[in-house]
Structure formats: structure tokens, C-alpha cells
C-alpha positions in Angstrom: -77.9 40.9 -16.3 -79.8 37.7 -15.5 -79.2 35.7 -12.6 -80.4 32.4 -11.5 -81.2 31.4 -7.6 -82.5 28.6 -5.8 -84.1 29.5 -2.9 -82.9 27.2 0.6 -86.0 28.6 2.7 -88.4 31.3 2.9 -87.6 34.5 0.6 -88.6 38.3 -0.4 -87.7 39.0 -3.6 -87.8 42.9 -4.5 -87.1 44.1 -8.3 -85.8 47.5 -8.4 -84.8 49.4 -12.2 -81.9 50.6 -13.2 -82.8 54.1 -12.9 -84.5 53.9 -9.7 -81.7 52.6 -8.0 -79.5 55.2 -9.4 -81.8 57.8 -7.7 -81.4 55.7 -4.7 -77.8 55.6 -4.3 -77.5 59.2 -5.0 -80.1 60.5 -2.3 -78.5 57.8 0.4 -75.3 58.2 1.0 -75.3 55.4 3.7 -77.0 53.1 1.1 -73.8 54.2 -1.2 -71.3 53.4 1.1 -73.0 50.0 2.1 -73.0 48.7 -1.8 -69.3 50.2 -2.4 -68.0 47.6 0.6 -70.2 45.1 -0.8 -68.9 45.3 -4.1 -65.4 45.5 -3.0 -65.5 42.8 -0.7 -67.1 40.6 -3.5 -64.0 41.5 -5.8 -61.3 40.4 -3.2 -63.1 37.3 -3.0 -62.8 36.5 -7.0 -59.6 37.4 -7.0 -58.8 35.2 -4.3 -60.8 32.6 -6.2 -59.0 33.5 -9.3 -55.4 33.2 -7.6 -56.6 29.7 -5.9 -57.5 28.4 -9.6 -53.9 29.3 -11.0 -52.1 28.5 -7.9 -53.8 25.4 -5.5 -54.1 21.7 -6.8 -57.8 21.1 -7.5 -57.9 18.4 -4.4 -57.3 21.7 -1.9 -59.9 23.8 -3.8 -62.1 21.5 -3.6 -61.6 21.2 0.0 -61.8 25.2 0.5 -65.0 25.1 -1.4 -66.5 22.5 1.0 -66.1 24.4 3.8 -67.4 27.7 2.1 -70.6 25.5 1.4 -70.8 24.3 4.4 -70.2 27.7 6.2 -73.2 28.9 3.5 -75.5 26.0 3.5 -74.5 23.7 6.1 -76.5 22.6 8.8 -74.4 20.8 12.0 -74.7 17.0 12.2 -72.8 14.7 14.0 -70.6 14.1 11.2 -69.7 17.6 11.2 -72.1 19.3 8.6 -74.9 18.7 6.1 -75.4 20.5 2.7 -78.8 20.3 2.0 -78.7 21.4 -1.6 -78.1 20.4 -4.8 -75.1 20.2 -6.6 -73.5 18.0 -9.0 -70.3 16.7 -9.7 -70.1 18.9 -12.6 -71.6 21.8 -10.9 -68.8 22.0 -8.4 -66.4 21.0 -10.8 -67.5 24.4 -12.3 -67.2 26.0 -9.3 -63.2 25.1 -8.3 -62.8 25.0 -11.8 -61.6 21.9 -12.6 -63.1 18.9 -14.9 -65.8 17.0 -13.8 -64.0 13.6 -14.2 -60.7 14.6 -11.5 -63.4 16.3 -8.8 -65.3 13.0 -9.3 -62.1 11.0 -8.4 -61.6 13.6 -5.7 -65.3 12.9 -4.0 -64.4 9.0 -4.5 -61.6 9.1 -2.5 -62.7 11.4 0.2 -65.7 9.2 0.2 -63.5 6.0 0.8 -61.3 8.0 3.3 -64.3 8.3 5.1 -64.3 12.2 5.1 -67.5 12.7 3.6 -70.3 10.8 2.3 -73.0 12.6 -0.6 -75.9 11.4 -2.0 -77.7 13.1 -5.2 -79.7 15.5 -2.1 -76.7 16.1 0.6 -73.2 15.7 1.5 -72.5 14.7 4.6 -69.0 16.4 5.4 -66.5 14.8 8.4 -65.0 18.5 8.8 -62.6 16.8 11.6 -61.6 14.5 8.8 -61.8 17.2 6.4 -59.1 19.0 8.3 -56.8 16.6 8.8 -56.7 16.4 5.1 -56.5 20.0 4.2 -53.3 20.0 7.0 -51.2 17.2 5.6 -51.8 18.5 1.9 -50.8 22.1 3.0 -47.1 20.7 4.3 
């Protein structure tokens, strides 16, 4: 399967085949156990993902994935926190699922509201702001 990373800071990267890790897994039971919760944590989380997609408006998804990134990538400021990477409108579009054009409007809005502020290298998140947002849309 090929994957695609950007790398935030300093990284090892270690490339192990198919087989190998097969051999792995079955010598180490710990090692086993370890990717099995992995695995299964990973698929409550798409299925959570999945349900938000069907279920949220795109304006509180898009707020839930702004925190995740900034839980991820976020770095405190006084604002609240800074995402130091990369992503586009259409790129987190992607991500909440959603068209690029209504996360756009979204982004406007928050930007005028003055929850956040982005350029094309960070977004500057007001999480207090944020908050207060996420609240009043969730009653």
C-alpha cells in the first residue's frame, strides 16, 4: 500500500517486508497484542469519522477537526494554538468531507468572527473562541 507523509521534525524511518513482519508478529506475542489495539483503536476512530460525515453539519466537523489538528500539530500561542503545517482549503475540505467552496465560507467566517486567523503556512486557532462556537452550535 503506498502512503504519503510529511515529516513536522526530526524522523527514523524503518522499512520492514511483508514477510518479515509476519515472522515478527508471530514470535512476539506482546508485539501482536500492541498492533491488534492499534488497529482497533484506528477503526473506532473512522467509524466515528464516518458517523460524523453522515450525521454533523460540515461547520461542527470542521471544528472537531481543528482541534484534532491542533491536539496533533499545534503548538500553544497566545491565541490558543498554532498549526504549523500545511494544509489547504481543499485538503481539509477532504478531510471533513465536505467541498472546498462551503469549508472556504466556513474559514471566512470564523476568520471574521475572530476565532482563527490562517495564512498559506499556519492557522492561528482562538480555541476559547473556538469553543464558544462549538457550544452554541451543539444546543
Amino acid at each position: 500500500m503506498e502512503e504519503n507523509a510529511q515529516a513536522l521534525g526530526k524522523v527514523d524511518i524503518y522499512r520492514i517486508e511483508c514477510n518479515d513482519f509476519k515472522q515478527l508478529i508471530t514470535l512476539r506475542s506482546d508485539l501482536s497484542w500492541s498492533v491488534l489495539t492499534s488497529i482497533y483503536a484506528r477503526k473506532q476512530q473512522i467509524e466515528r469519522k464516518l458517523i460524523a460525515t453522515h450525521t454533523q453539519p460540515v461547520k461542527q466537523r470542521v471544528i472537531k477537526m481543528l482541534f484534532e489538528l491542533a491536539q496533533l500539530f499545534g503548538t500553544r500561542c497566545l491565541h490558543g494554538y498554532a498549526l504549523e503545517i500545511f494544509l489547504t482549503q481543499q485538503e481539509l475540505a477532504d478531510l471533513v468531507g465536505a467541498s472546498r467552496s462551503v469549508v472556504s465560507t466556513i474559514m471566512n467566517n470564523f476568520r471574521n468572527q475572530g476565532v482563527l486567523n490562517y495564512t498559506r503556512e499556519q492557522i492561528c486557532i482562538n480555541d476559547p473562541a473556538l469553543i464558544s462556537i462549538e457550544l452554541s452550535s451543539e444546543s
